[in-house]
C-alpha positions in Angstrom: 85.9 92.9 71.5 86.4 91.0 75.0 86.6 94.7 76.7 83.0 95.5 74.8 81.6 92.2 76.2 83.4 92.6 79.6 81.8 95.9 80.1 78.5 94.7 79.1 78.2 91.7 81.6 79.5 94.3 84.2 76.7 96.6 83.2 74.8 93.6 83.1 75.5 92.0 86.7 75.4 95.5 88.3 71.9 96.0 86.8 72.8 99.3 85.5 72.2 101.2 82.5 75.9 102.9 80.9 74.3 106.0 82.2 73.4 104.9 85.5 77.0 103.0 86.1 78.4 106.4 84.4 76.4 108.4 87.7 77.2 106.4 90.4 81.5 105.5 89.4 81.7 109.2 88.7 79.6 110.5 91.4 82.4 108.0 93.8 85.2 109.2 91.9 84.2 113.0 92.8 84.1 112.2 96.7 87.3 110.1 96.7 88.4 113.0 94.9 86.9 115.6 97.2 87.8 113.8 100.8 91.5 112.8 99.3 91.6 117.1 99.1 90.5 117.3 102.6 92.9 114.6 103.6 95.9 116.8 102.4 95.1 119.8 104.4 94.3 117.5 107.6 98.0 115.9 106.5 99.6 119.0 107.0 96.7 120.7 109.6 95.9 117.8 112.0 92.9 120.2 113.0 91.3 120.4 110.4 88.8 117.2 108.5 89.5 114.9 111.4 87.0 112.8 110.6 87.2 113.0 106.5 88.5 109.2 106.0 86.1 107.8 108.6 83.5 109.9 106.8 84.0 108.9 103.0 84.6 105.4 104.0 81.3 104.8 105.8 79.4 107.1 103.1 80.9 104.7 100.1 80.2 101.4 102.3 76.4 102.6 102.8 76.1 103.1 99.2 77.7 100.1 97.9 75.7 98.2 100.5 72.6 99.8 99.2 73.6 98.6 95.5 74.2 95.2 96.6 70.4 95.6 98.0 69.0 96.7 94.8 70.5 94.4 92.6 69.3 91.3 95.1 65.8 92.6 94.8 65.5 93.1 91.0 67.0 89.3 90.2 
């Protein structure tokens, strides 16, 4: 029952719907998963993805930023 109520009060702080939270964790989880693919090849083909980390990392920050944003507006 604690995991139910932890979840809700994260839903809950994060001003999301489940579906909402669902998008956005999934939707990171696909481009971790997507620029951790591009950092293998660039592991073993320096030329190719240079800039893959750099690029995820900035892209996640923006949008977390953006979330903190949101959720200072609507309180």
């Amino acid at each position: 029952m604690k995991l139910i109520h932890h979840g809700r009060q994260h839903l809950k702080d994060n001003n999301m719907t489940y579906a909402q939270h669902w998008k956005f964790a999934v939707g990171h989880g696909l481009l971790c998963l997507e620029a951790g693919l591009f950092l293998i090849v660039h592991g073993f083909f320096p030329c190719f993805f240079q800039r893959a980390g750099s690029v995820l990392v900035r892209i996640l920050n923006k949008s977390f930023d953006q979330h903190k944003k949101d959720i200072k507006k609507c309180k």
